[in-house]
N, C-alpha and C positions, 0 to 999 in steps of 0.2 A: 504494500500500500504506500501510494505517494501523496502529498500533498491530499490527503483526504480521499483521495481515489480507491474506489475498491475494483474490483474482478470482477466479471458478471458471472452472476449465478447459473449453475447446473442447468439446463430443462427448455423451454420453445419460447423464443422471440420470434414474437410474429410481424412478418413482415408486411405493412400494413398498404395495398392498392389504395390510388387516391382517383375516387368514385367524381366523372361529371355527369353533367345534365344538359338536356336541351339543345337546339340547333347551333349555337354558341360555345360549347361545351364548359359552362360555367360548372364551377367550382361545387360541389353539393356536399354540404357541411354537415346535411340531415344526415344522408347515406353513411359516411367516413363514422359521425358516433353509433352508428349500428353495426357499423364492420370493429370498434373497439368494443361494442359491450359484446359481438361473440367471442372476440380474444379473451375479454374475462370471463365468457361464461366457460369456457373449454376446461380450466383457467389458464392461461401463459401464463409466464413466470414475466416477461417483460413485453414489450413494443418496439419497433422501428420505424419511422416516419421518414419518407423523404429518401427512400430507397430506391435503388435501380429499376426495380418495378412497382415504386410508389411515384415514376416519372417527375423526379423532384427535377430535371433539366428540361421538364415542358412545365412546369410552373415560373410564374416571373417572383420578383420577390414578394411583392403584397400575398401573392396568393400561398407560398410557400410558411412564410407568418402565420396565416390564420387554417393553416393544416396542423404547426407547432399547437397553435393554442387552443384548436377543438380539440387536438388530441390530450393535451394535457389536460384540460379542462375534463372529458370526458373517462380521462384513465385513472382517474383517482390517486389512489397510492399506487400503483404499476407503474414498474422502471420506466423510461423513457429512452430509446437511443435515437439520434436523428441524424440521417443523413447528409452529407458534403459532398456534392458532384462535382467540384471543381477540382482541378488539379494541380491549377495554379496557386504557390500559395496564399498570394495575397487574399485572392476570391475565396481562396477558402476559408483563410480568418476571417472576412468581411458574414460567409456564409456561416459561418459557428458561431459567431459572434450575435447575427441576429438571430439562428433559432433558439443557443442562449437566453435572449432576454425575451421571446417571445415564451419560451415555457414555464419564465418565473419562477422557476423551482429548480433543483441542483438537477442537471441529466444525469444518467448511469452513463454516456457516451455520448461522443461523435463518431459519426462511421465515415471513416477518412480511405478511400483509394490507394491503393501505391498509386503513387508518381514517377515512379524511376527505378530500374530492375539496379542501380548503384547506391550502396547500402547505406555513405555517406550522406547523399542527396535525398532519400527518401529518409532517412532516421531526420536531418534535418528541418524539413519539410512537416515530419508529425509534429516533432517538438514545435517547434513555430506556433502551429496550431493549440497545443496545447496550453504552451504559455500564455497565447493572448485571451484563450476561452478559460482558463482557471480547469478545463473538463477532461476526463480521460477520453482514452481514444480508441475506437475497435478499429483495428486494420484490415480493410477488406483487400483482400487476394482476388480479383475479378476479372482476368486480365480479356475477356472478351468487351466489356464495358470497359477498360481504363485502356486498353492496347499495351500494357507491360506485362510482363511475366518477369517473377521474380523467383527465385530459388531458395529450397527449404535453407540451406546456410545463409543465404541472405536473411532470409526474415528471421532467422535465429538471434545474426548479428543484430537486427535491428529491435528486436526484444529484448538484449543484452545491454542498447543505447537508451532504451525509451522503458522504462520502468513505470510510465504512466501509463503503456497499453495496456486495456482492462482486457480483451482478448482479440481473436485476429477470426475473421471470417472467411474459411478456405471455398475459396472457387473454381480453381481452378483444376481440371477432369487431367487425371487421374486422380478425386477429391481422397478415396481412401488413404491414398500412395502420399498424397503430403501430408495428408493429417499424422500417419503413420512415423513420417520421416524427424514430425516437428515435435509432437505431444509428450515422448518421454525424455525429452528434453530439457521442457518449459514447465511451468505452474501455469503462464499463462494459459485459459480456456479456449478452446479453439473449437466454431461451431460450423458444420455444412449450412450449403445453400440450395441452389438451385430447383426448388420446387422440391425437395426431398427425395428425391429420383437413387440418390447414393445413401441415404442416409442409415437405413441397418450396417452397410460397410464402413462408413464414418464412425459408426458408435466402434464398432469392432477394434477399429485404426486408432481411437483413444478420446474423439470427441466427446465436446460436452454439453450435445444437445444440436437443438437443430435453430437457423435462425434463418429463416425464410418464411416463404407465402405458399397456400395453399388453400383452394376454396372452401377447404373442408380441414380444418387446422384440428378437430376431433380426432382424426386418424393417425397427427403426428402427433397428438401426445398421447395415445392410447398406447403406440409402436415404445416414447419415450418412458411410460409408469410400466409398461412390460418389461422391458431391457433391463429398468432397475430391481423390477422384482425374480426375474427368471432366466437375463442374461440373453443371448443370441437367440437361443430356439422360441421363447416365448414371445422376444419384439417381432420378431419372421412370421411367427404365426401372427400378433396382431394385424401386423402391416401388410399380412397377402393380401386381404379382402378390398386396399386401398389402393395397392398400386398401380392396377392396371388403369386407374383413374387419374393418381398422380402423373402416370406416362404419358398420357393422354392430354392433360393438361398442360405437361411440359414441353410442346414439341414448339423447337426454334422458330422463331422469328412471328408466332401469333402467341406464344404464353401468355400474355398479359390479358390481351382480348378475349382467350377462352377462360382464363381464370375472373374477368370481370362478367361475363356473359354469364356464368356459373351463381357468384355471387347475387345476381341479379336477378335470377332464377330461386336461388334460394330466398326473395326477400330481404337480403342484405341492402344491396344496391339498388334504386330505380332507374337505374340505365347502367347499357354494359359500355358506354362508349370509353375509346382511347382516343387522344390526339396523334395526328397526323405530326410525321412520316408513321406513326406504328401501326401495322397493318391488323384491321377487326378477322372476327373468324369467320374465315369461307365457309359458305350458306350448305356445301355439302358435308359440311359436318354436324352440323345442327342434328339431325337425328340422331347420328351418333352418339352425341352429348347426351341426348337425350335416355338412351339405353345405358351409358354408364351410370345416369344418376340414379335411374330406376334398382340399377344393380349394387347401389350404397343405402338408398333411401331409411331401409329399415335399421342402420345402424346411427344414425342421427336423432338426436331428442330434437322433437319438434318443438318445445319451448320458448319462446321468447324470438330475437335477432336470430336468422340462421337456421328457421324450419325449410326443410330440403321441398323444392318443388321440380318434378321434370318439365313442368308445360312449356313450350316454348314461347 
């Protein structure tokens, strides 16, 4: 622990889609608090706002602000992490700096990018940030959204520099293989991403926990309170009944749109739109969606935020 900084906790940070509306695709602050009260109903352990697929680089800054502060607003006591899409640093103290004082309250993080596969440059680059936010920092490994790729001895050294990283977000496929390389290593926590597609192999590899998006965030902590109680056989058994849905949600270059299409479907969201360039979900998969839901539906409590609907 540095400067008050602690390590994130064990279990699913949920990555949290930033829901619009209307032919404008305004901002919909209704939707965003119904997709945070199913993260607590599941329960998460924390939140991410402002993530790679909470499209925090198609929001301008006003609107980035007041995703900070409905989510805070709405999260009660649950962690807060918030995303930095820039890579520059200055933009990106600029950008920690206001969701910062938009959340009014201490963050668990910022979720900072590498910047630079040179260990020098990027360890400088977090600190920077760190300093002028007062906040710790998760490091995300992304290297399809950042264009770097960095190496498990790099981000060793650079946890060795930066003593304020509360933990590092592996993204990078072969996810198991770095988690692996880095975990017995570090104290620091190191959690998978990408729609949870690896994440039984990430828990295996040493991970601690999962921190991404998923329509149906019930499935990734069902897989995570198995693992802890039964170890590998019992999270595999949890997680069969999910994946062929998480595969399906995760496929390149529409993820996001099938994942808000989903929400939108369950009630969550009242529109599944994304901003352009990201492309929505081709009209011939619509029924397909539709038969995975049907094929989860009965393990969902209908309760509240987040009761599962196939209709299209």
């Amino acid at each position: 622990m540095v400067d008050n900084v602690q390590m994130l906790s064990r279990g699913l940070w949920g990555i949290l889609a930033t829901p619009f509306t209307g032919g404008a695709q305004e901002l919909d602050e209704a939707s965003l608090r119904r997709e945070v009260q199913l993260f607590r109903g599941v329960p998460a352990t924390g939140l991410v706002a402002l993530g790679v697929f909470g499209e925090g680089v198609a929001l301008d800054a006003d609107e980035q602000t007041r995703v900070v502060r409905a989510v805070t607003d709405e999260a009660g006591d649950l962690p807060l992490v918030v995303g930095v899409s820039a890579r520059t640093t200055a933009v990106a103290v600029e950008q920690g700096q206001r969701a910062v004082a938009a959340a009014g309250r201490p963050l668990a993080g910022l979720m900072v990018q590498a910047n630079s596969a040179d260990r020098e440059v990027l360890s400088a680059h977090l600190r920077t940030v760190h300093d002028r936010t007062g906040t710790g920092i998760v490091l995300q490994d992304y290297p399809e959204a950042s264009g770097v790729r960095i190496t498990a001895a790099t981000t060793l050294g650079v946890l060795e520099d930066c003593p304020f990283v509360v933990a590092v977000k592996s993204e990078a496929p072969p996810t198991a293989a770095a988690i692996a390389a880095i975990a017995p290593k570090t104290e620091v926590p190191l959690f998978g991403g990408l729609g949870g597609v690896g994440l039984l192999d990430e828990l295996a590899a040493g991970a601690a926990g999962a921190m991404t998006g998923f329509s149906h965030p019930e499935g990734l902590q069902q897989a995570l309170v198995a693992w802890d109680e039964g170890g590998f056989p019992a999270a595999r058994k949890a997680f069969a009944p999910w994946l062929p849905l998480v595969n399906f949600e995760a496929q390149p270059g529409i993820g996001l749109a099938m994942r808000k299409e989903i929400l939108r479907r369950r009630g969550v969201f009242s529109d599944g739109a994304v901003r352009p360039p990201a492309r929505s979900v081709p009209p011939q998969l619509l029924d397909l969606m539709t038969r995975h839901l049907e094929a989860v539906a009965d393990r969902v409590d209908g309760r509240g935020p987040g009761r599962t609907s196939v209709a299209e």
